[in-house]
N, C-alpha and C positions, 0 to 999 in steps of 0.2 A: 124422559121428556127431552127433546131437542130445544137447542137454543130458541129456534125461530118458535116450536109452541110456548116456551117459555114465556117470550117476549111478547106474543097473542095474547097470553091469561094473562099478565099486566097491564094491558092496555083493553081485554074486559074489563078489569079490577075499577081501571080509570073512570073508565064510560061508565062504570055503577057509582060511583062516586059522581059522577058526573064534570067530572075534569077531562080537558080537553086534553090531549097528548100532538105536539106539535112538532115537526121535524125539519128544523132549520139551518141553513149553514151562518156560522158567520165564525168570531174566536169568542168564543164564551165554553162554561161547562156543561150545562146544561143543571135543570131542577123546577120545582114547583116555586111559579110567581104567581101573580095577580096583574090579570090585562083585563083593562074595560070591567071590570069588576066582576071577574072570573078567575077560578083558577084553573091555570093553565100548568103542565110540564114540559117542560120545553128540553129538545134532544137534538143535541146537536149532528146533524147529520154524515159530519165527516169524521165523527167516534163507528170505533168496531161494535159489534153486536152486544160484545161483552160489556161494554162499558155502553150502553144505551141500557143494557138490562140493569146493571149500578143504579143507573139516574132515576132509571123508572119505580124500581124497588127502592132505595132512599127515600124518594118522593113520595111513593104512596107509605112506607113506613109510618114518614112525617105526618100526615095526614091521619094514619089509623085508620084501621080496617074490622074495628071489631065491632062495627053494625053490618057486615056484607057477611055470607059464608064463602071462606077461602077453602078452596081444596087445599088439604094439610099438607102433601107436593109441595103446593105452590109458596105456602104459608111457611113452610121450613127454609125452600130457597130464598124467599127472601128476607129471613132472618140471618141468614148464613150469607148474603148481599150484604147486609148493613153492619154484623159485626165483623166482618173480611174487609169491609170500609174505615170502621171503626179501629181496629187493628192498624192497618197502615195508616194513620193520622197520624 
């Protein structure tokens, strides 16, 4: 699976959760907030691919995914996202 599908099946992931995935520039890192009483992931758009797919996996990590079915692909990358995050803290 290529990065750009990668980063596709998270941001299905998103939309089943029904979180918005939003791609901003500004200096922030990006992560799941709360706007207008929604949640929102917000991606900073001047991050490499690599680290947009961090934020998006982190995020939906946070959140929990264990009412949707994950392709087990997708469910391993980003578990291998979050403790490669986790790791470097």
């Amino acid at each position: 699976m290529t990065q750009q599908e990668f980063y596709d099946e998270l941001k299905e992931l998103a939309a089943q959760k029904e979180i918005k995935v939003r791609l901003e520039a500004g200096n922030f890192e990006g992560g799941l907030c709360m706007i207008d009483n929604q949640r929102v992931i917000l991606i900073n758009r001047r991050h490499h691919q690599t680290r947009r797919i961090n934020v998006l996996a982190r995020s939906l990590h946070e959140v929990g995914l264990g009412d949707i079915f994950v392709k087990p692909a997708v469910r391993d990358r980003i578990d291998d996202e979050v403790t490669t995050t986790t790791t470097e803290d």
